[in-house]
KOLPA-841640 format. One record per atom (N, C-alpha, C, CB): z, x, y. Coordinates in steps of 0.05 Angstrom, whole numbers, plus 5000, padded with zeros to 4 digits. Atoms other than C-alpha are relative to their C-alpha. Glycine has a CB too. Layout:
N
ATOM     c3     c1     c2
ATOM      Z      X      Y
...
# end
This chain:
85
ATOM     c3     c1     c2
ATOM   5000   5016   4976
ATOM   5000   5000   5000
ATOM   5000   5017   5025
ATOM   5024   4981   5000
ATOM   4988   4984   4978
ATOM   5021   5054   5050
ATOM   4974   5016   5004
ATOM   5031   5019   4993
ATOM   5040   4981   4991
ATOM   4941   5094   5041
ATOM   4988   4975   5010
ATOM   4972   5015   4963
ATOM   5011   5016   4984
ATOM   4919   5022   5055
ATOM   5005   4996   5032
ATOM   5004   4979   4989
ATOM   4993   5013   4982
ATOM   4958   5010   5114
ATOM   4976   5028   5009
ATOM   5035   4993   5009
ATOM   5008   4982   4991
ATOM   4930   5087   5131
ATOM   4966   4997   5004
ATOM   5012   5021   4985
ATOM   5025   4990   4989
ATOM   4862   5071   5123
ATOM   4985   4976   5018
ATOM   4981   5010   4975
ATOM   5000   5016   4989
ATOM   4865   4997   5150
ATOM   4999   5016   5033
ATOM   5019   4983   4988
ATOM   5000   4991   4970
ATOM   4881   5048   5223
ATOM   4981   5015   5007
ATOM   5022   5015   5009
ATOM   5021   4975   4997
ATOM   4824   5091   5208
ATOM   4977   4970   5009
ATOM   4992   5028   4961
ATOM   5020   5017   4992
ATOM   4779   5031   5206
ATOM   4995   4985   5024
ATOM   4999   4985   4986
ATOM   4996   5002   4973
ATOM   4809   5009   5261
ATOM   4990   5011   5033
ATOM   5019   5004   4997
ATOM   5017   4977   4983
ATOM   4798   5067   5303
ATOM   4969   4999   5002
ATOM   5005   5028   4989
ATOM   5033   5000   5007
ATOM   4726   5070   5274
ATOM   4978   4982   5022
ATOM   4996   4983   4967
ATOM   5003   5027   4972
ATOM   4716   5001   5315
ATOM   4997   5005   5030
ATOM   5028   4983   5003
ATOM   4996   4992   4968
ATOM   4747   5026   5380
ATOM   4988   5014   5004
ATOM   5019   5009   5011
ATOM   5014   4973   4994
ATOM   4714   5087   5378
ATOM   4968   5002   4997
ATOM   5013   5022   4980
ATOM   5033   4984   5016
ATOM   4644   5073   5352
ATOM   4993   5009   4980
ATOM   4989   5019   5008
ATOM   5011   4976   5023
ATOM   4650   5121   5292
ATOM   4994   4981   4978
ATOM   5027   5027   4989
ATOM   5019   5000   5029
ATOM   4603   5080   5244
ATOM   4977   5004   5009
ATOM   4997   4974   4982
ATOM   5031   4993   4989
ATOM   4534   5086   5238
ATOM   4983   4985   4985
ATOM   4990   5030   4998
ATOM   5025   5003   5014
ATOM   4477   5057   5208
ATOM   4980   5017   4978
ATOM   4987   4996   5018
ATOM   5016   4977   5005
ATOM   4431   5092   5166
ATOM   4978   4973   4977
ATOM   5021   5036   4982
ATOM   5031   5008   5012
ATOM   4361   5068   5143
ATOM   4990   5002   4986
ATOM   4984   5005   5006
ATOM   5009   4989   5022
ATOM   4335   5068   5078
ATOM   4969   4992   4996
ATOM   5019   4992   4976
ATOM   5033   5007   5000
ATOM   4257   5063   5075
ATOM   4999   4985   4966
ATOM   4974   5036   5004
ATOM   5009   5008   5031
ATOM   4239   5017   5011
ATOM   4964   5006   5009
ATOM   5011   4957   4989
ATOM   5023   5001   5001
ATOM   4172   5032   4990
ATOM   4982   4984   4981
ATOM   4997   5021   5001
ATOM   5021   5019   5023
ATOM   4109   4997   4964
ATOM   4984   5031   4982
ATOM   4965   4972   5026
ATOM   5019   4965   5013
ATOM   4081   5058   4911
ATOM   4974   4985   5003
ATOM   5007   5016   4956
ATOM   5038   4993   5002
ATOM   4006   5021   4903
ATOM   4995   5003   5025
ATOM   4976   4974   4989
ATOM   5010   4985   4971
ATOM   3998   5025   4983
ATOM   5002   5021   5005
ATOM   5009   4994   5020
ATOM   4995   4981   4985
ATOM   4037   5076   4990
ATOM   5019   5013   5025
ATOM   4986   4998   5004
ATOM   4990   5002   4969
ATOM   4072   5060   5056
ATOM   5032   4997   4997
ATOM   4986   4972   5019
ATOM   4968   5007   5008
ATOM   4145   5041   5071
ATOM   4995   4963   5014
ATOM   5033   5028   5024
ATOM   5004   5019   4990
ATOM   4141   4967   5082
ATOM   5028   4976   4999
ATOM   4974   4993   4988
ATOM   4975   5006   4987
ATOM   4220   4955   5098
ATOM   5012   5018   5002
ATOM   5014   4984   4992
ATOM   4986   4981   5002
ATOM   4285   4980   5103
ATOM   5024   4983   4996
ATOM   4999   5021   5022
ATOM   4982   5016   5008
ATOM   4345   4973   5073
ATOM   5038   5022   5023
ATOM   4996   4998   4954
ATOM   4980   4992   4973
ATOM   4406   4983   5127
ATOM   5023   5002   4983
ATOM   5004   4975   5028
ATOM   4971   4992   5007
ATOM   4474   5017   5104
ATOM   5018   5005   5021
ATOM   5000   5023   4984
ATOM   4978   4994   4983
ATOM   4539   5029   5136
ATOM   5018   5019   4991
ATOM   5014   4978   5005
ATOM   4974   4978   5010
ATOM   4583   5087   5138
ATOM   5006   5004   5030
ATOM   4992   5034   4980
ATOM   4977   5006   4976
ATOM   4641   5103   5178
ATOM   5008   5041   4999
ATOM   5038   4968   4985
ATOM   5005   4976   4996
ATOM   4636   5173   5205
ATOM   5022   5014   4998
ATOM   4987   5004   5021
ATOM   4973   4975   5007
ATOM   4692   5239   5199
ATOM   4993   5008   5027
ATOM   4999   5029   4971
ATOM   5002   4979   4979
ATOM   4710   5272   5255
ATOM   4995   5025   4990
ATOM   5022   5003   5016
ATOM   5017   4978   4994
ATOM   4679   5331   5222
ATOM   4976   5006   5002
ATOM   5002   5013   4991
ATOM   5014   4994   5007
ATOM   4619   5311   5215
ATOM   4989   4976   4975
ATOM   5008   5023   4998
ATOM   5016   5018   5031
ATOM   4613   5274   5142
ATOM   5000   4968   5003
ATOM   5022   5005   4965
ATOM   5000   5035   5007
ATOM   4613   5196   5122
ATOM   5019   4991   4984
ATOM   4975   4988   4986
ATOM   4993   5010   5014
ATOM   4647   5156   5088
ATOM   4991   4967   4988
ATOM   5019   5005   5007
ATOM   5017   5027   5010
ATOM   4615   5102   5044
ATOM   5023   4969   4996
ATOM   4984   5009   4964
ATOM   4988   5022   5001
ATOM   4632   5033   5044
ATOM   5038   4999   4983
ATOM   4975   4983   4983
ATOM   4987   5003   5019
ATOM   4665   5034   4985
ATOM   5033   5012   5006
ATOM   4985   5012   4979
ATOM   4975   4977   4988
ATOM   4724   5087   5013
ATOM   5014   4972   5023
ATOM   4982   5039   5024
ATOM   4988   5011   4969
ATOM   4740   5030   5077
ATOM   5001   4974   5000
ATOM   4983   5007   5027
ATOM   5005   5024   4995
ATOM   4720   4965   5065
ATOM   5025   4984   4975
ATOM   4963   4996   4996
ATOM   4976   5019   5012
ATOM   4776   4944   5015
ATOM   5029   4998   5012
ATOM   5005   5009   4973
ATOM   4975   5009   4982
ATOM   4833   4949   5059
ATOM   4992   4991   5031
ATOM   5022   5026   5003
ATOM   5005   5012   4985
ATOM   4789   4930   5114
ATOM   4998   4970   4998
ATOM   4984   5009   5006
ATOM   4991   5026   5003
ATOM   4792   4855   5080
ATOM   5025   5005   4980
ATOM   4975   4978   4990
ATOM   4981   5005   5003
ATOM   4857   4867   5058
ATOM   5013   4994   5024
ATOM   5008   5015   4986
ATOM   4990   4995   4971
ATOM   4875   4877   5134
ATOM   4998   4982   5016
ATOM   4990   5020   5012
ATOM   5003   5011   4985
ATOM   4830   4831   5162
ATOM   4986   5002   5023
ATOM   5014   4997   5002
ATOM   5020   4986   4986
ATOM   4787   4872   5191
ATOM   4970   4999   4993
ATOM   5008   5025   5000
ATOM   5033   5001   5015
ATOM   4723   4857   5144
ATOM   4978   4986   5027
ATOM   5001   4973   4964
ATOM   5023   5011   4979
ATOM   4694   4806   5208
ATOM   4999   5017   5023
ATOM   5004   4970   5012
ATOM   5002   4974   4974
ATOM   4705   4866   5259
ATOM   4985   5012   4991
ATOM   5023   5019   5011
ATOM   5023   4977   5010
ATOM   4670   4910   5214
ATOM   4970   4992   5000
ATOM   5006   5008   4967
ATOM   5026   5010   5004
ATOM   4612   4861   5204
ATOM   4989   4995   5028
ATOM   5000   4973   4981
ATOM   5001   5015   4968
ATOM   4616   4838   5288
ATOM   4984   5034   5004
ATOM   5043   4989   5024
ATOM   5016   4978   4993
ATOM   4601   4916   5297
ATOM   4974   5004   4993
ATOM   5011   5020   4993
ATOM   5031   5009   5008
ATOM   4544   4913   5257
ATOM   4971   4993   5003
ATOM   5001   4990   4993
ATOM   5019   5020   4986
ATOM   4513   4858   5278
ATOM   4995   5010   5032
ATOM   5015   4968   4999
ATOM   5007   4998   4987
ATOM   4523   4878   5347
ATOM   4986   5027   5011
ATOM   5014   4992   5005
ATOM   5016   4970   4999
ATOM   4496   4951   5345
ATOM   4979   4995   5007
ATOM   4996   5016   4976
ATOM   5029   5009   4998
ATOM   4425   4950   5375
ATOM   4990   5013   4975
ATOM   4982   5009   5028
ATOM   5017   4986   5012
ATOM   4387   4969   5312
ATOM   4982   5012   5011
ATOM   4992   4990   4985
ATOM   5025   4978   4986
ATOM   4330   4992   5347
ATOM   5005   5031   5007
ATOM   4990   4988   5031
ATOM   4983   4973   4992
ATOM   4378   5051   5368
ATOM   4990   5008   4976
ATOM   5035   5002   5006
ATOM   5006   4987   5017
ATOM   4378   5070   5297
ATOM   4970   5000   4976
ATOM   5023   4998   4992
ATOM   5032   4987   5011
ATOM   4303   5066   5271
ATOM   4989   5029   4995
ATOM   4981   4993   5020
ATOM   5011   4977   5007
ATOM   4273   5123   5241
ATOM   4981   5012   5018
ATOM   4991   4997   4978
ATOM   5026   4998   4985
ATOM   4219   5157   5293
ATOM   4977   5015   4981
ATOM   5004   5019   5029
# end
């Protein structure tokens, strides 16, 4: 309970601070060739640097109560920011 509460503040922070991110996964069509979507992930960044996947944040984030803050960020992020160039 007491690593939840710890990471329920990290996710927290994460929020206040900005530190998730998006990241873009190109699905592709192989007979075209091309990439003709993308499939959108979430990770919740380290201050050194690395990620952390869902999986690491999001269970004491709906233990907490925090799962519709996490999804509100999300949603409100301009994607276009994170597009691939």
């Amino acid at each position: 309970m007491a690593e939840d509460v710890g990471w329920a503040t990290r996710v927290r922070d994460a929020i206040d601070k900005d530190q998730f991110s998006l990241w873009f996964q190109p699905i592709y069509a192989i007979a075209e060739g091309k990439v003709y979507d993308y499939e959108v992930l979430l990770r919740m960044n380290t201050e050194n640097g690395g990620y952390i996947l869902p999986g690491g944040f999001m269970p004491a984030a709906e233990r907490f109560g925090l799962a519709n803050n996490v999804d509100r960020w999300t949603i409100l992020v301009p994607a276009s920011a994170h597009l691939p160039t």
